[in-house]
C-alpha positions, -999 to 999 in steps of 0.1 A, spaced: 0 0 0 13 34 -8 9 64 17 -25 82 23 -28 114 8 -54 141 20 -75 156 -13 -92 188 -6 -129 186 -1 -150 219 -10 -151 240 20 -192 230 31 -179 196 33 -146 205 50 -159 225 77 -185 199 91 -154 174 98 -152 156 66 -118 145 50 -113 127 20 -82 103 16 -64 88 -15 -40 59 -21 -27 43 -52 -9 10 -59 -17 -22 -75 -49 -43 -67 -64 -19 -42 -90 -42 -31 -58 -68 -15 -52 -37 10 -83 -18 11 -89 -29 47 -57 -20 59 -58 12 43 -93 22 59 -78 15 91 -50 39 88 -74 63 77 -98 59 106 -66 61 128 -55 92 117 -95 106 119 -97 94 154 -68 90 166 -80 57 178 -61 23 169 -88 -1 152 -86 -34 145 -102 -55 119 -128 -69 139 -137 -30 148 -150 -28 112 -187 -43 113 -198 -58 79 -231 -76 80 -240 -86 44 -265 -66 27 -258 -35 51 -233 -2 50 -200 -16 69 -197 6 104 -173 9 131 -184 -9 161 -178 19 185 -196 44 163 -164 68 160 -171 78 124 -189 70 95 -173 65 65 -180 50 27 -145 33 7 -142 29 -32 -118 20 -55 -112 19 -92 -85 13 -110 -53 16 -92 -68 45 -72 -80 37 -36 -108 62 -12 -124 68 17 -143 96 25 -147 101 67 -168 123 87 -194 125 123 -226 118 98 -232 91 72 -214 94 34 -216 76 0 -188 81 -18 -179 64 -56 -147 66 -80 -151 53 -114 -122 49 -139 -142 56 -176 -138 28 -196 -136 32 -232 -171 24 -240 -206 14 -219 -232 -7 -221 -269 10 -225 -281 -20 -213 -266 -9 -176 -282 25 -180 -316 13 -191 -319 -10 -161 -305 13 -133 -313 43 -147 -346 66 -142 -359 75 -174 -351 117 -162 -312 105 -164 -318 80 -194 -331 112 -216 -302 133 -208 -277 102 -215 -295 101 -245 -296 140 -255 -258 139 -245 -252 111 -274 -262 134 -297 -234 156 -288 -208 133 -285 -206 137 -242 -225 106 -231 -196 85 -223 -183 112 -195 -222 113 -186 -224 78 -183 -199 76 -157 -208 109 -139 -243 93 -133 -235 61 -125 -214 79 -98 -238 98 -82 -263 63 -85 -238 43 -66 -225 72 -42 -266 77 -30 -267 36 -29 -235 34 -5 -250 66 15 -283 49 22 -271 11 23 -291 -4 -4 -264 -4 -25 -274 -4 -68 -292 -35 -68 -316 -28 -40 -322 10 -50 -356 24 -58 -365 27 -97 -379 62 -86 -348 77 -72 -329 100 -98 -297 122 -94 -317 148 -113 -337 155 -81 -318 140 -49 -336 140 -19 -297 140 -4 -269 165 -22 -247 150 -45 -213 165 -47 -195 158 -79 -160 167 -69 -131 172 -91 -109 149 -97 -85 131 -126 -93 132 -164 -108 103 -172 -126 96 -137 -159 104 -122 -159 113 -84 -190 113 -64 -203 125 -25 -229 120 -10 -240 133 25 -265 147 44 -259 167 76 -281 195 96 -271 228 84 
């Protein structure tokens, strides 16, 4: 595993208590738990162990001592976690070189389908794609449910919970989501 950087959130998120970190390395998912720990570590300050780390299948993962919430994805070689006091969802997606419509038409809401499909006219539906799919699977982490469980009627055209697309990489989509009392 290489070392944890810290990427700069936008200042709403920053302020609350949220941090974002970022590794790289080969085959993230052989040190992803590792990594998480060091992150919750430095968060904390707290020294976590494995076993500290709930996962009950078909539910968010959670710390045990409820310390922090916190949402981990990887794609490609590129490794995060986003950490803060309420719940997050948080997705990376490396753009492939092409995608299937076949995904989009059955996770999509027709509201997203219709701009993937207006974007195809002008030759930006593959960066579309991605930037939905994003926000899709950053809500899914956020509530739980993850893609396969979530609701036909949800659409990242009108959230119930913010989406942050933050910046990142050419050629990835980055996505927040979080909800906290303002």
């Amino acid at each position: 595993m290489t070392v944890l950087q810290l990427l700069p959130l936008p200042e709403k998120l920053s302020s609350r208590g949220m941090v974002l970190y970022m590794a790289e390395g080969e085959r993230p998912e052989t040190w992803s738990h590792d990594a998480l720990l060091t992150a919750l570590r430095l968060y904390t300050g707290r020294t976590y162990k494995p076993e500290d780390v709930v996962r009950v299948p078909n539910e968010k993962p959670y710390l045990r001592d409820g310390g922090a919430e916190f949402s981990v994805t990887h794609s490609g070689e590129i490794w995060m976690v986003c950490i803060a006091p309420f719940p997050v969802g948080l997705d990376l997606q490396k753009h492939k070189e092409k995608y299937s419509p076949g995904v989009a038409k059955r996770y999509f809401h027709p509201s997203e389908l219709a701009l993937l499909e207006k974007a195809r006219t002008d030759g930006m539906d593959l960066p579309l794609f991605f930037s939905i799919w994003c926000a899709r699977e950053s809500y899914a982490k956020f509530t739980g449910d993850g893609v396969a469980g979530m609701d036909k009627n949800y659409t990242t055209t009108a959230s119930p919970v913010p989406l942050y697309e933050i910046p990142f990489r050419q050629g990835y989509s980055l996505t927040l989501c979080t909800a906290f009392e303002e």
